[in-house]
C-alpha positions as CSV (number, residue, x, y, z in Angstrom):
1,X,161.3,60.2,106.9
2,X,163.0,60.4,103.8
3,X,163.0,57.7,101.2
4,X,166.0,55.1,101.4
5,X,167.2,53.2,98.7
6,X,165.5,49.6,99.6
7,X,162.3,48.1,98.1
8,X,158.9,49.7,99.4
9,X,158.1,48.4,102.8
10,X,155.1,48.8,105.4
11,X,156.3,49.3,108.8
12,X,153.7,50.4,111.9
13,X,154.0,53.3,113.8
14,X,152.6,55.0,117.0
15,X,152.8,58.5,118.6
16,X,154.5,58.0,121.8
17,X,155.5,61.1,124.5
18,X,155.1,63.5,121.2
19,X,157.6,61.4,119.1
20,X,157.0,58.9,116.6
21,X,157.6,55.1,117.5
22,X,158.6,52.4,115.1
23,X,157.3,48.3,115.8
24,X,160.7,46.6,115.6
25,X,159.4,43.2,114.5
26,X,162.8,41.7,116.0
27,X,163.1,42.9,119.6
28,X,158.7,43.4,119.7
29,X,158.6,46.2,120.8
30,X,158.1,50.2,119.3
31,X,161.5,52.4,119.2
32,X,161.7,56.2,118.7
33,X,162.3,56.6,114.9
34,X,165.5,58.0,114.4
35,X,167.0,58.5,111.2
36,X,169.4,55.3,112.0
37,X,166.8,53.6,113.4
38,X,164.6,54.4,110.1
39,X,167.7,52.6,108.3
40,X,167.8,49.9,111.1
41,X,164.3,49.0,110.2
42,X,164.9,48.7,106.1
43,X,167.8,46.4,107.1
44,X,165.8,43.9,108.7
45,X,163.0,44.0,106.4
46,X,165.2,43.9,103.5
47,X,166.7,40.8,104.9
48,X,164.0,38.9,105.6
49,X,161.9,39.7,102.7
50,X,164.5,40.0,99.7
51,X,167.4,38.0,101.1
52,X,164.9,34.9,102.9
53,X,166.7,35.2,106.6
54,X,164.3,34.0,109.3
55,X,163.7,36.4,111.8
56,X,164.7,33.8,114.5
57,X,168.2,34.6,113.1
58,X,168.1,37.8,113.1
59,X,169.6,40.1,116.6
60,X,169.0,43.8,116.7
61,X,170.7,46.7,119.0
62,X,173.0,44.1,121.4
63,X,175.9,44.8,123.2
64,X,179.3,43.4,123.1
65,X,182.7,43.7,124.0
66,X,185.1,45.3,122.0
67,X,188.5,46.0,123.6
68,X,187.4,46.0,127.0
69,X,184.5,48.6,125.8
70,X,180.6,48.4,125.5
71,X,179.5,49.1,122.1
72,X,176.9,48.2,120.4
73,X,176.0,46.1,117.3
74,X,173.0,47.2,114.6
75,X,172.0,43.9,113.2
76,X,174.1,40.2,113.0
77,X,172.6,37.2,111.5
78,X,173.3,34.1,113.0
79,X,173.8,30.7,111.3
80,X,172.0,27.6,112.2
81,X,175.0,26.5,114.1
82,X,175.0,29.5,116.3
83,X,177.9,31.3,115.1
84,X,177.9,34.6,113.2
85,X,177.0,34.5,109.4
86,X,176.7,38.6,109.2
87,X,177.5,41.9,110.9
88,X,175.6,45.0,109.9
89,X,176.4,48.5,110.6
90,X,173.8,51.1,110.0
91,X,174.1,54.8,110.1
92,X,171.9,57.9,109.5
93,X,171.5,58.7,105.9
94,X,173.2,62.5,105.9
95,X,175.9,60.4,107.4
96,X,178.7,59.9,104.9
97,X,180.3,56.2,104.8
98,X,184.1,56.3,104.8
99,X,187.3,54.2,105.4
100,X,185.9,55.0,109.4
101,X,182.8,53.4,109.1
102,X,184.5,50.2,108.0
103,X,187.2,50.6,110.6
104,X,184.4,50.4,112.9
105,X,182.8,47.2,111.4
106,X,186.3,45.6,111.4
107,X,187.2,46.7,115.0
108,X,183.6,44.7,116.2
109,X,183.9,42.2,113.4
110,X,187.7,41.2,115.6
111,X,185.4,39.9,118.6
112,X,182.0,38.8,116.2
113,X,183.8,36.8,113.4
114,X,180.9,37.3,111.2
115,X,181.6,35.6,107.3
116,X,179.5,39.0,105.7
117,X,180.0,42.5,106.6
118,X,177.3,45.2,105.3
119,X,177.4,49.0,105.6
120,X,174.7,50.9,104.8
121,X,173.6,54.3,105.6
122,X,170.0,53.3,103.6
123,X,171.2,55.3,100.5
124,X,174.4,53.3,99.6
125,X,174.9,49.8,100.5
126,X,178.2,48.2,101.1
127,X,178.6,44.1,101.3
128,X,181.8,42.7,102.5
129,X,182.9,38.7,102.1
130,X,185.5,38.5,105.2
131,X,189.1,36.5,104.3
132,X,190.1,35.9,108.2
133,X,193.2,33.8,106.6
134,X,194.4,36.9,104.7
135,X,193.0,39.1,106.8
136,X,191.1,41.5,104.4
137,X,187.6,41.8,102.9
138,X,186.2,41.6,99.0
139,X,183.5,43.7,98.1
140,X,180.7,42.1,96.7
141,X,177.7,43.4,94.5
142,X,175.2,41.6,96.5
143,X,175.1,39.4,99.9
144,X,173.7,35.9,99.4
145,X,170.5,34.5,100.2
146,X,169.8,32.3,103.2
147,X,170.8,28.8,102.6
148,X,168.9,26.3,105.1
């Protein structure tokens, strides 16, 4: 897999039905690496490890409602409280992020409500500070740490 642009990271693998498996520390269990999925798995490690987000509030790969459709979220971050602190949206890294990526994070971000929005395809990074009042998002250099 190629190299993404997030810290150095040790992940374990396994050869499963001739394709290579990923552990996903979240869900516990190996997933076929895909190139998203190789993304996927930066995301969470870079969360938990540079930004301090404990893995309890961490959910990977659910689905959810949008518009009377399934569709499925990457990552989200909960708060302690239980609601949504951030939504991630990870793609394939030959796949170019555009004004329709975001449309797509908004669109789930309608029914999520999460405060952060990052976009990522594991070579550029997007973060996103939501403004529900105004309805618009800032860009930001950085997402913030955890705060207990």
């Amino acid at each position: 897999m190629q190299k993404l642009n997030f810290p150095v990271y040790s992940f374990r693998f396994k050869n499963s039905e001739n394709k290579v498996a990923i552990f996903d520390e979240i869900r516990k269990k190996f997933i076929i690496l895909t190139p998203e999925e190789w993304v996927r798995q930066h995301v969470v490690k870079f969360l938990i490890e540079e930004k301090k987000y404990p893995k309890s509030y961490i959910n990977v790969e659910k689905l959810i409602k949008v518009n009377g459709l399934n569709k499925r979220y990457d990552v989200v971050i909960f708060q302690p409280n239980g609601l949504l602190s951030l939504l991630v949206e990870c793609k394939a890294p030959e796949i170019k992020i555009t004004q329709t990526t975001f449309d797509q994070i908004a669109r789930y971000n309608m029914t999520l409500k999460a405060d952060y929005l990052m976009v990522t395809n594991g070579l550029n990074h997007y973060f996103c500070k939501m403004d529900f009042e105004n309805k618009k998002y800032t860009f930001l250099e950085e997402l913030p740490e955890f705060e207990k």
